[in-house]
VEXDREN-2710 file (C-alpha; in Angstrom, 1 decimal):
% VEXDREN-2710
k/r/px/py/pz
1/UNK/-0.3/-64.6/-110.5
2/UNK/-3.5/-66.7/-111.0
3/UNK/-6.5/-65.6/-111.8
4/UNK/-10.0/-66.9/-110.3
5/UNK/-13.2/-66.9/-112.8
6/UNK/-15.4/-65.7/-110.4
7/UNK/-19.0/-66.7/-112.0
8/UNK/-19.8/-68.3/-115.3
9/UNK/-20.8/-64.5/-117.1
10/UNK/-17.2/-63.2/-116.5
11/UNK/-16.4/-66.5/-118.2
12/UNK/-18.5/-66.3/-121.1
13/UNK/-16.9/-62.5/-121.8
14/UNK/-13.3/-63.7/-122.2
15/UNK/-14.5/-66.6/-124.6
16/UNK/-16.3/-64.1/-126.7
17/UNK/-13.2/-61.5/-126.4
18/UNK/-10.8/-61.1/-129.3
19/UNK/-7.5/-63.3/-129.2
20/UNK/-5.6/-62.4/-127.3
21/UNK/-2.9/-64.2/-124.8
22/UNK/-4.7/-63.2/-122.0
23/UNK/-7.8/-64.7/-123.2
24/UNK/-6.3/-67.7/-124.2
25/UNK/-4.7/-68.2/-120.4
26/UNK/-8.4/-66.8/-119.1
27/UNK/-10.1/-70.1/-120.8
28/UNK/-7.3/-72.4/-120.4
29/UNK/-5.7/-72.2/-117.3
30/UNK/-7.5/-69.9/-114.6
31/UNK/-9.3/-71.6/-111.3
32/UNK/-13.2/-72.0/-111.2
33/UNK/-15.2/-73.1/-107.9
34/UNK/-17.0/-76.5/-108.9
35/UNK/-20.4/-74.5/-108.9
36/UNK/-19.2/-72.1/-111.2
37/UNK/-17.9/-74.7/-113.8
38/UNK/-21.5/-76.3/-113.5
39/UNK/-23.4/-72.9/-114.1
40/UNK/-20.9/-72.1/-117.2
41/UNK/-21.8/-75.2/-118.8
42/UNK/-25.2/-74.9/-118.1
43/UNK/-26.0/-71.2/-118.9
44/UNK/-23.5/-70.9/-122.2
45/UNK/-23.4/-73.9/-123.7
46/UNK/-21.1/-72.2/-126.5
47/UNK/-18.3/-72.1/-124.1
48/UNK/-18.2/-76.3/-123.5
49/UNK/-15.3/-76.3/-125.8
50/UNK/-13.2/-74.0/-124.4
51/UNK/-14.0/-75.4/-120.5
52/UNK/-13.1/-78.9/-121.3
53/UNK/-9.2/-77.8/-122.4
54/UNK/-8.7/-75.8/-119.3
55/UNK/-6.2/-77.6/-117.0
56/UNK/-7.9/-77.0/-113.6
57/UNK/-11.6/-78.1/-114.2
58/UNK/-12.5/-80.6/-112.1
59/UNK/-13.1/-84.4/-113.2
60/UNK/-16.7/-83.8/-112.4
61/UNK/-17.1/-81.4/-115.2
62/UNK/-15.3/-83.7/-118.0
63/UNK/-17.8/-86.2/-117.1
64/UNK/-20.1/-84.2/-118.0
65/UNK/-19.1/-82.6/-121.0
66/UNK/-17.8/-86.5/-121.8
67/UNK/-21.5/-87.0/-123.2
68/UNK/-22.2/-83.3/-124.2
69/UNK/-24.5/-83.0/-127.5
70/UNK/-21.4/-81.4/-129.5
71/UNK/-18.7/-84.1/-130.6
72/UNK/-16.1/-81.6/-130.6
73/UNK/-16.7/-81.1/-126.8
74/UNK/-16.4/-84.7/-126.2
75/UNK/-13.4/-85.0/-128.6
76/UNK/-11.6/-82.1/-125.9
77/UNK/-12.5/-84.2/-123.0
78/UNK/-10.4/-86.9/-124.3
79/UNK/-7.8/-85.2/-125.4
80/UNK/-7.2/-84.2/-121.5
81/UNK/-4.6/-86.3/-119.7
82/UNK/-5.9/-86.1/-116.5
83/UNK/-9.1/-87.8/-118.1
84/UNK/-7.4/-90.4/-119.9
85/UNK/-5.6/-91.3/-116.8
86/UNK/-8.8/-91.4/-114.3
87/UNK/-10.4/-93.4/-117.3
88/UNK/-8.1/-95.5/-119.4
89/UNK/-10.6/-97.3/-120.6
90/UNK/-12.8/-94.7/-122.9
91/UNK/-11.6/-94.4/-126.5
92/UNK/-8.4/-92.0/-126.9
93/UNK/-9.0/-89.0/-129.3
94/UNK/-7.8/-90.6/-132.4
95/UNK/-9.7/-93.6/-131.7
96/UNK/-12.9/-93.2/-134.0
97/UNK/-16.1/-95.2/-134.4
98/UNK/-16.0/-94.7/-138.2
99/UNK/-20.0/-95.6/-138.2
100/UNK/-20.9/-93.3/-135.2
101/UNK/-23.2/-90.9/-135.4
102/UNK/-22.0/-87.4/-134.9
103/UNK/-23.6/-84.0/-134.2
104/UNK/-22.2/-80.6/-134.1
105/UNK/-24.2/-77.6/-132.6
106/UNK/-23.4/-75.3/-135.7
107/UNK/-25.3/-72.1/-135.9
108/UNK/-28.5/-71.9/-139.2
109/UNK/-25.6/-69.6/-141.3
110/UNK/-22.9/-72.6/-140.6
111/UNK/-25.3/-74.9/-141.9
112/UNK/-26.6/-72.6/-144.8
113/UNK/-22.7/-72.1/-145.5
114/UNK/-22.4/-76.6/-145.6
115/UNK/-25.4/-76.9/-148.0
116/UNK/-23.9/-74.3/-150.6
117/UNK/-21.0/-76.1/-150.7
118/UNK/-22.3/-79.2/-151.7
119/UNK/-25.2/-77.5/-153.8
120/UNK/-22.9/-75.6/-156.0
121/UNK/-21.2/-78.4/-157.3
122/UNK/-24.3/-78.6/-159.6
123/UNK/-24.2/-74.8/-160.1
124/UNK/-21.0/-72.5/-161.7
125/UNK/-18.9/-74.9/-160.3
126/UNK/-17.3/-77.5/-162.7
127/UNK/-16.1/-81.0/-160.7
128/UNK/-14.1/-83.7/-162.3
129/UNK/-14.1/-87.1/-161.8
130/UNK/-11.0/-87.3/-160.4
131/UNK/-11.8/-84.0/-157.9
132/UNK/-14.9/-86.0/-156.6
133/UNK/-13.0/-89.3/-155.9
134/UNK/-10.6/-86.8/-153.9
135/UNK/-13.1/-85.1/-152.1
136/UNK/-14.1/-88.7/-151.1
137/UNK/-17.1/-89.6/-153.1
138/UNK/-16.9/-92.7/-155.5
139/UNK/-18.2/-90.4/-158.8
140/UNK/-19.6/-86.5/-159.4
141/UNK/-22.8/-88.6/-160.0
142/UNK/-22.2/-89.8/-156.0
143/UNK/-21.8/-86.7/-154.9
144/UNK/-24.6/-85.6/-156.3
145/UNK/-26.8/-88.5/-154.7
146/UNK/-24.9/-87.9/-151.2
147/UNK/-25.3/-84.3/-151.7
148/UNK/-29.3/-84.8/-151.4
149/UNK/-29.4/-87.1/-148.4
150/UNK/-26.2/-84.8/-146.5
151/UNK/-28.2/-81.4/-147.2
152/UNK/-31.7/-83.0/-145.6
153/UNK/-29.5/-83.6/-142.6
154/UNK/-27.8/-80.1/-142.4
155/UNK/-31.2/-78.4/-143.1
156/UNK/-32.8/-80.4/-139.9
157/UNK/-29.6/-80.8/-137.8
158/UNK/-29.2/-84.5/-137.8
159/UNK/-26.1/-85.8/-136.4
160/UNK/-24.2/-87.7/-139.7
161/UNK/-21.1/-90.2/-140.0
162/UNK/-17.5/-88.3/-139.5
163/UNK/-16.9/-89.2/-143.5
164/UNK/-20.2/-87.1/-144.1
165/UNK/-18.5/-84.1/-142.0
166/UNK/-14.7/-84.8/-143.6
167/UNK/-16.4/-84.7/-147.4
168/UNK/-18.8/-82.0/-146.7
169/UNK/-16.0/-79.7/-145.3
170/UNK/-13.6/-80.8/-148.2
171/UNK/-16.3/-79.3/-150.5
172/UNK/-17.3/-76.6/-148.8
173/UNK/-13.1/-75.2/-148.7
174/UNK/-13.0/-76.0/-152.5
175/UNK/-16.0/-74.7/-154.1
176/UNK/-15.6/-71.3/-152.5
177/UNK/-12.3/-70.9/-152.8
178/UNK/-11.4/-72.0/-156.3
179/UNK/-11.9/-70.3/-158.9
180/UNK/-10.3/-73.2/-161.5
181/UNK/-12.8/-76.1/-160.4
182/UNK/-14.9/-74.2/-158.3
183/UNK/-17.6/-71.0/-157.8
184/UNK/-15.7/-68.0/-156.6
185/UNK/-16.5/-65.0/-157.7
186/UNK/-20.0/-66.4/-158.4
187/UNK/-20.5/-67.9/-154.6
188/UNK/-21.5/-64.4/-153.2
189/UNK/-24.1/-64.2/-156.2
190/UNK/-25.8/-67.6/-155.8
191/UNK/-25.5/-68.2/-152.2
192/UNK/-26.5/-64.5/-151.4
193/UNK/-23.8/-64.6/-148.7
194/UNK/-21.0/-62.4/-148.5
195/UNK/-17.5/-63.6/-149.7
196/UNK/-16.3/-61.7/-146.2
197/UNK/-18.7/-63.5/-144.4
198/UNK/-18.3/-66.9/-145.7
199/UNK/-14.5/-66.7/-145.2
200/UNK/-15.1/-66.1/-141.3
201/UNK/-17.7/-68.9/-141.6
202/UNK/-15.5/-71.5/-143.1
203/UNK/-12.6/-70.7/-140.6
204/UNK/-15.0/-71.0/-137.5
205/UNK/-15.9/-74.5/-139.1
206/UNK/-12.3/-75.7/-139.3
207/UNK/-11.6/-75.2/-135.7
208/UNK/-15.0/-76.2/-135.0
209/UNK/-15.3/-79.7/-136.8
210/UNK/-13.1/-82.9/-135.9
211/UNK/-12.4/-83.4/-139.6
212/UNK/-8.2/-83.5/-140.1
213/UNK/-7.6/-86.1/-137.0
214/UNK/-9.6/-88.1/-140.0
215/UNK/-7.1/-88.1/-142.8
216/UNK/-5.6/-91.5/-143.2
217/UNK/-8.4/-93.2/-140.9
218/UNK/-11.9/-92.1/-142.5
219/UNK/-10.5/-90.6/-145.6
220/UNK/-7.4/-91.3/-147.7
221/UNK/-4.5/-92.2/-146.7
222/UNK/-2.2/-90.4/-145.2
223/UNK/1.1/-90.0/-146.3
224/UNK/4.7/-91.2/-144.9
225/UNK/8.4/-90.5/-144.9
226/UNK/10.7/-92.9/-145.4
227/UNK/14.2/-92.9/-144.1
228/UNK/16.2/-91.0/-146.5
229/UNK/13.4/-89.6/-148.6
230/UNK/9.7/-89.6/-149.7
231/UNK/7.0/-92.4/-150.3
END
């Protein structure tokens, strides 16, 4: 049976429901007049992500979101095959201006949750050389310097280079998580936000943030099989 979202507030509840395969077929799949794609993406802003996967909105409304504020919206518009067909010519979704300036429309707590996990490497967290190199910085001493000039951006939400969003991410995951190389059981104490909290956070962010279509492009390299066995 299909289903018709019948105004942009119906809308907006199933994207803030719990999971839920009814939900996920709500936001991906069900019928929308024109007009009440345009007043979705106009009055909640928040559910741009979830409107440029569905399967029925109309062309109109990936051109819009095609040069939405939020990269990960534009990254979901071309993902859709029906856009990459009716425009062969825009860059595919694993085709990345390295030097581009991104932005993400994170919430202050997101942010507050980024800068900690840069800023804690030079707190109860103890980096190696060899970690920093991995999270993608040259030396602890560069991710120190980059950690100055990233958290300016996070605190004023200034659109940075996708290796800025990979690294920072990389760090973030790491410092709260470990507790061999990183703050753990101290992160609650310093940051003053929950452990619960910051867990919700952080997974939010990875769905959120374009970060692992990255690996192998932007950052490291990514690793291949070999007929009959590893390389």
């Amino acid at each position: 049976m299909t289903f018709v979202i019948e105004n942009a507030t119906e809308y907006a509840k199933w994207f803030d429901a719990a999971p839920s395969s009814e939900r996920w077929a709500a936001l991906s799949k069900e019928y929308a007049e024109l007009a009440t794609w345009v007043e979705i993406v106009e009055e909640f802003p928040r559910c741009q992500i979830a409107v440029a996967q569905n399967a029925t909105v109309p062309l109109e409304i990936l051109d819009r979101l095609r040069s939405a504020r939020d990269f990960k919206v534009q990254w979901k518009v071309r993902t859709q095959q029906r856009w990459r067909d009716a425009h062969p010519d825009d860059p595919g979704p694993f085709d990345f201006d390295l030097d581009e300036l991104i932005h993400y429309d994170l919430s202050s707590t997101e942010r507050k949750v980024l800068r900690h996990g840069l800023v804690e490497w030079g707190g109860p967290a103890h980096c190696t050389e060899e970690l920093a190199v991995a999270m993608g910085f040259a030396s602890i001493a560069d991710l120190f310097a980059q950690t100055n000039r990233i958290i300016v951006a996070l605190k004023n939400s200034q659109p940075m280079r996708h290796i800025d969003w990979v690294r920072t991410m990389l760090a973030t995951e790491i410092v709260f998580m470990s507790g061999t190389v990183g703050a753990a059981g101290d992160w609650e104490t310093v940051t003053g936000i929950p452990d619960l909290e910051t867990f919700r956070i952080i997974r939010g962010l990875q769905s959120h943030l374009v970060v692992n279509p990255l690996i192998g492009k932007a950052f490291g390299t990514r690793f291949k099989k070999r007929e009959g066995g590893l390389s």
